[in-house]
C-alpha positions as CSV (number, residue, x, y, z in Angstrom):
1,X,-29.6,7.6,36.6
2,X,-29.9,7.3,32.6
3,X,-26.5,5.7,32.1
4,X,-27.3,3.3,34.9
5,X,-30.9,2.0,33.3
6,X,-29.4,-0.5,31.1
7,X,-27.3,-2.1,33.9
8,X,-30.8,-2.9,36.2
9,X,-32.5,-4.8,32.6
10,X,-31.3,-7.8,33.9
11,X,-32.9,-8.1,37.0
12,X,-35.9,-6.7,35.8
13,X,-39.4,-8.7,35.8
14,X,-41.4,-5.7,34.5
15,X,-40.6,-2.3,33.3
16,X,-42.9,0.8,34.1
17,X,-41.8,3.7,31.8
18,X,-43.8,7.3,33.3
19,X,-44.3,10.1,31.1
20,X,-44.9,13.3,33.2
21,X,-47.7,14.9,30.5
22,X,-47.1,18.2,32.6
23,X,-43.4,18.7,31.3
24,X,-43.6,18.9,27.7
25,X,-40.0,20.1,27.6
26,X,-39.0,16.5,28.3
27,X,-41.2,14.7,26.1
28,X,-38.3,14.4,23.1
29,X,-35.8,13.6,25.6
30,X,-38.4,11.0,27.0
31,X,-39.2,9.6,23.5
32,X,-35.4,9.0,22.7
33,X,-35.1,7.4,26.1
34,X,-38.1,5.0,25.3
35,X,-36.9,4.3,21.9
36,X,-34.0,3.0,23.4
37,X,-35.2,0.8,25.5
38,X,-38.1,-0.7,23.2
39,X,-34.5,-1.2,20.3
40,X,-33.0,-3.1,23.1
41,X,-33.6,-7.0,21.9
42,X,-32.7,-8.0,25.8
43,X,-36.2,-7.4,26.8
44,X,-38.5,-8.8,24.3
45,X,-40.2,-11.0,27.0
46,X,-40.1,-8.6,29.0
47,X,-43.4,-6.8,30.2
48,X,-43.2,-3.0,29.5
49,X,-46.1,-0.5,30.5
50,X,-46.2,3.2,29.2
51,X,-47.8,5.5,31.7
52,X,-48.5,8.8,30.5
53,X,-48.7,10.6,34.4
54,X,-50.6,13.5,35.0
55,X,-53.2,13.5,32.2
56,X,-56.2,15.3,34.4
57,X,-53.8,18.2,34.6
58,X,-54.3,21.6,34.8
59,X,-52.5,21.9,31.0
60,X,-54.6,19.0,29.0
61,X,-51.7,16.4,27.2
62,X,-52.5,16.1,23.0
63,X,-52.9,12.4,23.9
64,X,-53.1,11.5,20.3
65,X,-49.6,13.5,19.4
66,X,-48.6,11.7,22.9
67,X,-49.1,8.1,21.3
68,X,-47.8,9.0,17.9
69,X,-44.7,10.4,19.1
70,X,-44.3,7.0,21.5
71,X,-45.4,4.7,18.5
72,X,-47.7,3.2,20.8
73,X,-50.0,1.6,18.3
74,X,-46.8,-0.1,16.5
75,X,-45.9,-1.6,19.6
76,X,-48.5,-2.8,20.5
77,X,-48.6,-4.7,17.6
78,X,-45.1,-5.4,17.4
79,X,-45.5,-6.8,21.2
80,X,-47.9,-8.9,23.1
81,X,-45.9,-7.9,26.6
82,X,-46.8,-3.8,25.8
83,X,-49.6,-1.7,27.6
C-alpha cells in the first residue's frame, strides 16, 4: 500500500498517521514514511494527526525519543493543522 498513499492525498479531508509503539523495528521505516508526507507541499491545509498506538503496552515507548525522532514539536510549530 506505500506506493499507493500519495495517489489517495487528493481526496483526503484528514490524515491519521498510527505509530504502533510496540514494533520498534518499524519506527525508522515509519519516520521516513512521515517525513514524506509532512515534505509533501500538497497537503499544507490539510489536517494531519500523529498517533503513537499502543503506548500502555506491555514494553513502555521512550515517548520523548518517539517525538524527537517524528519532529513533533517542529511541526507543530511549523503547522496549525498538526496534532
Amino acid at each position: 500500500m506505500l506506493a499507493n498513499w500519495n495517489k489517495m492525498y487528493d481526496t483526503s479531508k484528514t490524515i491519521i498517521f498510527v505509530v504502533d509503539t510496540q514494533n520498534s523495528e518499524q519506527f525508522l521505516a515509519s519516520q521516513a514514511e512521515f517525513s514524506i508526507l509532512m515534505s509533501n507541499n500538497s497537503l499544507i491545509e490539510t489536517p494531519i494527526l500523529l498517533l503513537f498506538n499502543k503506548t500502555d503496552g506491555v514494553i513502555s515507548p521512550d515517548m520523548s525519543y518517539l517525538m524527537d525522532m517524528f519532529e513533533v514539536d517542529e511541526h507543530m510549530s511549523e503547522r496549525s493543522n498538526f496534532e
